[in-house]
C-alpha positions, 0 to 999 in steps of 0.5 A: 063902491066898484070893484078893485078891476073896475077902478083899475081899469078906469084908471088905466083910461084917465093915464092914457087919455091924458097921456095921448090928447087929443086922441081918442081913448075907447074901452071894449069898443062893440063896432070897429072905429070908422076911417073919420075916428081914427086914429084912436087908441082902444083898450080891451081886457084879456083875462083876468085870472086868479093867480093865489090864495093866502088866508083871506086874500086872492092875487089876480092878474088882469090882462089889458091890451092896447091897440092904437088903429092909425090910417093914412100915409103917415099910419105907422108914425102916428101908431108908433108915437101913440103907443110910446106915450101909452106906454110910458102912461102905463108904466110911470106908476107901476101901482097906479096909485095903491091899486095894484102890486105891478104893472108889466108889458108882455108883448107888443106886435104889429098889424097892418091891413093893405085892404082897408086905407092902409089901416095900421094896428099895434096891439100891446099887452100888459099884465097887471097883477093886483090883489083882492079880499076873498069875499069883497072885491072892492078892497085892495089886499 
């Protein structure tokens, strides 16, 4: 079974690729997404740190960041209107599903780069708090 971090995390896809179709969900992608694959939504984890310890328990907190990369005249309209579905797919079940205590947004900050088209990126971050066994990371505590 996988760990707590990666069924969150899969999870956060599923919502967000229903959530915004038919643009693209990419997670940790290794190159930057090409003028013809944007616009595209890409998913990154920040941290993950241990917050507590209680007894046979460990509460984590994991940061994900969102960046929706839009291009064109119409960039910041389209990075807007995808970050906004997002977000709402993000916060609509702050458990995502059992997985986790909270969902909360930290931050949200825009990006824009005369240099390539007009590229334009809005990143947002997200703080999940969840819990783990202390010697088992594939259940929930």
């Amino acid at each position: 079974m996988n760990s707590v971090r990666e069924r969150i995390l899969r999870e956060i896809v599923t919502r967000l690729a229903s959530a915004i179709a038919p643009i693209p969900v990419l997670r940790m992608p290794a190159v930057p997404v090409t003028r013809e694959a944007s616009p595209a939504l890409l998913l990154f984890v920040d941290g993950d740190s241990i917050t507590a310890h209680a007894n046979h328990l460990v509460d984590r907190m994991l940061i994900v960041r969102l960046a929706v990369v839009a291009r064109g005249a119409d960039a910041f309209d389209v990075s807007d209107l995808a970050l906004v579905a997002a977000h709402a797919a993000m916060l609509a079940d702050p458990n995502l599903g059992g997985l986790v205590i909270a969902v909360r947004e930290i931050d949200c900050e825009w990006e824009f780069e005369d240099a390539d088209a007009g590229a334009v990126a809005l990143p947002a971050r997200y703080e999940i708090r969840y819990r783990t066994h202390a010697i088992d990371l594939t259940q929930t505590g």
